[in-house]
C-alpha positions in Angstrom: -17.6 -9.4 -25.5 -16.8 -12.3 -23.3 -18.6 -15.3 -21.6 -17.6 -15.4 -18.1 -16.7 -19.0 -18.6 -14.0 -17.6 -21.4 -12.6 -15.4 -18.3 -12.4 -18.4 -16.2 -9.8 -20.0 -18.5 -7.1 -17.2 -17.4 -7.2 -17.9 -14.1 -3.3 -17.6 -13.3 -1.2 -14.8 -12.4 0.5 -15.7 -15.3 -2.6 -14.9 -17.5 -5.2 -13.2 -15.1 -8.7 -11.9 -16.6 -11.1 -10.8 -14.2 -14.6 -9.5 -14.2 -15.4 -6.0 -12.6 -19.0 -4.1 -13.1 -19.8 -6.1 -16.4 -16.3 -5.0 -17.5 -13.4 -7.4 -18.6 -9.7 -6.3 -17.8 -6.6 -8.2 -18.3 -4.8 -7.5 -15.1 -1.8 -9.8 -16.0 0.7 -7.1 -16.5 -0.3 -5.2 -13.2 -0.7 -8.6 -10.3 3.1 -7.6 -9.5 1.9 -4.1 -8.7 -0.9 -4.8 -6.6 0.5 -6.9 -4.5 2.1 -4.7 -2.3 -1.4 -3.9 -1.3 -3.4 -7.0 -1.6 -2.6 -10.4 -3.3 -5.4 -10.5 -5.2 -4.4 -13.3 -7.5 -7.6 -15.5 -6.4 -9.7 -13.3 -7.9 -8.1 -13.9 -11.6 -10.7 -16.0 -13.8 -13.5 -15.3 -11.8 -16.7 -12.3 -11.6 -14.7 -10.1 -8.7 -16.9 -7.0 -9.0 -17.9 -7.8 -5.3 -13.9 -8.0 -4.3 -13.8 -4.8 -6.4 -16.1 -3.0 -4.4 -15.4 -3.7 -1.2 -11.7 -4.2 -1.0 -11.6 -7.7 -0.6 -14.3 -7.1 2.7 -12.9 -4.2 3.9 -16.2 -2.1 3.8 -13.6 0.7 1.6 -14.4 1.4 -2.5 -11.1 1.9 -4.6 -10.4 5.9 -5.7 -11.2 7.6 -8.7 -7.7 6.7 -9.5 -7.6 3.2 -8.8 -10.5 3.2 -11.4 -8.8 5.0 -13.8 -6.1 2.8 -13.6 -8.0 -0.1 -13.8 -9.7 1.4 -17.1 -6.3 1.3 -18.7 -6.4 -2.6 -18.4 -10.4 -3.0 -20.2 -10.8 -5.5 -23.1 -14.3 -6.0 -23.3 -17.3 -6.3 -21.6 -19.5 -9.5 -20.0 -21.9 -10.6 -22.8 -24.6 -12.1 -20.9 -27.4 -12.4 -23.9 -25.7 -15.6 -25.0 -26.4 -17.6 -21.9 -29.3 -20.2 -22.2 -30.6 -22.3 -19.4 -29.1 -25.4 -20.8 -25.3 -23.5 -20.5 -26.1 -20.6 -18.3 -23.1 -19.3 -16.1 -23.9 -18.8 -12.3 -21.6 -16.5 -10.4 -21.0 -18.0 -7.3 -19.4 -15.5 -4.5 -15.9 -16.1 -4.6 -14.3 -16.6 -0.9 -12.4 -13.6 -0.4 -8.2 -13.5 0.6 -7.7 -13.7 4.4 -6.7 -9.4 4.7 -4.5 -10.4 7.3 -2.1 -13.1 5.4 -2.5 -11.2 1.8 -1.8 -7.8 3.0 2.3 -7.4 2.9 3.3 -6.9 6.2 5.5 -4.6 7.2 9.1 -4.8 8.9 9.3 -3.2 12.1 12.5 -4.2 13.4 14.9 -3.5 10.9 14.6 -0.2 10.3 14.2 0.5 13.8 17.5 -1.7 14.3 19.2 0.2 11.4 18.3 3.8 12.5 19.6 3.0 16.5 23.0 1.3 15.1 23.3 3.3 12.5 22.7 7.0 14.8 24.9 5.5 17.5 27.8 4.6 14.9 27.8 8.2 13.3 27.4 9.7 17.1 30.9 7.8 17.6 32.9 8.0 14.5 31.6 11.0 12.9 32.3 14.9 14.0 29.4 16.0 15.8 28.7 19.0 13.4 28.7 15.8 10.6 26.5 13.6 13.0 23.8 16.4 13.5 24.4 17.4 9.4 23.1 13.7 8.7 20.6 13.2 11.2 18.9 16.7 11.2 18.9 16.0 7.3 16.9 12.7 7.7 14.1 14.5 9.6 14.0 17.4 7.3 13.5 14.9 4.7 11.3 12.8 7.1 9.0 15.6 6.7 8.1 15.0 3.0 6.5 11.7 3.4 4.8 12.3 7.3 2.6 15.3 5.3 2.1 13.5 2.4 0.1 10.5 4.7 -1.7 13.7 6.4 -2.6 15.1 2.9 -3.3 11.2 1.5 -5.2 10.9 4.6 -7.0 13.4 4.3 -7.8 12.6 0.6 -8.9 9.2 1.1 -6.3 7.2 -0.5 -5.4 4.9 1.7 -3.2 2.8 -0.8 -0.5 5.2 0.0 -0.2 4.1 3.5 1.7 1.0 2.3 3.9 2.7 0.2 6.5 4.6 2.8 6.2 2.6 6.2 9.4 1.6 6.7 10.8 5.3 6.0 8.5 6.5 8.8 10.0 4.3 11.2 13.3 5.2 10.3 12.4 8.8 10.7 10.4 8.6 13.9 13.7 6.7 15.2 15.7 9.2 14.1 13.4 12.0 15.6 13.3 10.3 18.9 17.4 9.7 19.0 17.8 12.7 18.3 15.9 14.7 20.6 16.9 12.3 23.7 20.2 13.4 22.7 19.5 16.9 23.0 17.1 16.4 26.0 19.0 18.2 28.2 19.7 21.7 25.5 15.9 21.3 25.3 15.6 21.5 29.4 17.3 24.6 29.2 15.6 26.5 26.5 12.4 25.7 28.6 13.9 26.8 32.0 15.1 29.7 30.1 11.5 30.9 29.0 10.1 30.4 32.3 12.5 33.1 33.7 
């Protein structure tokens, strides 16, 4: 058992302890991890059940897995019996993280950049039957992450979202290249069913 004023002496992401439900975890190890989601370093040394709960404010409770995962980092539990009046701890709520500065953001540009030069190059230097090989390739595989957001989505677990971004702009680039490309094939094929 631990005294919530022994938590508040690893208070660094260097040696972060943190207080979730009664429960103590050693998050040191996994900070790194989680920041791709949230920095949630300013919750290290302190009672962050509240944080916990809520996302940092967001209104949103972590998953079953998050919780599991977060099981795998326990070392004890909050021993509150040993608190007298003369040393009693008070939990004080902690300010949470502004969302919109912790939150990594994401890069728009260069993968949008990328895809265009990088389409356009192939277009020129590459044989067309290589060119549509590559691209039509990059949507099939486009496809794997796009319904696995749906199915995460649909799931609840949210954390996945920042996981792939990038990739998604690459292949809704690519999807959008390559269909302006073949606007005018596609033109046909619709005049074509009309008749």
């Amino acid at each position: 058992m631990y005294t919530l004023n022994q938590v508040a002496t690893h208070n660094s992401s260097g040696d972060c302890w943190m207080v979730i439900n009664q429960n103590v975890y050693d998050v040191t190890s996994y900070l790194a991890s989680h920041d791709d989601k949230l920095d949630i370093r300013s919750w290290c040394g302190t009672d962050a059940t509240n944080d916990y709960n809520t996302k940092a404010g967001q209104g949103q409770s972590h998953s079953d897995r998050a919780d599991s995962l977060l099981n795998q980092y326990l070392i004890g539990t909050l021993d509150t019996t040993s608190q007298t009046s003369s040393n009693a701890i008070t939990t004080t709520p902690v300010a949470t993280p502004n969302i919109a500065k912790s939150v990594v953001g994401y890069n728009i540009l260069v993968p949008v950049l990328a895809t265009i030069i990088l389409y356009f190059a192939s277009l020129k230097f590459l044989q067309r039957a290589t060119h549509n090989l590559i691209w039509n390739s990059v949507m099939v595989l486009g496809l794997i992450p796009s319904f696995g957001f749906g199915v995460a989505l649909i799931l609840g677990n949210r954390g996945l979202l920042y996981s792939h971004v990038e990739f998604s702009l690459v292949f809704g680039t690519a999807c959008v290249l390559h269909f302006l490309l073949r606007f005018k094939v596609y033109l046909a094929q619709v005049k074509m069913l009309r008749l």
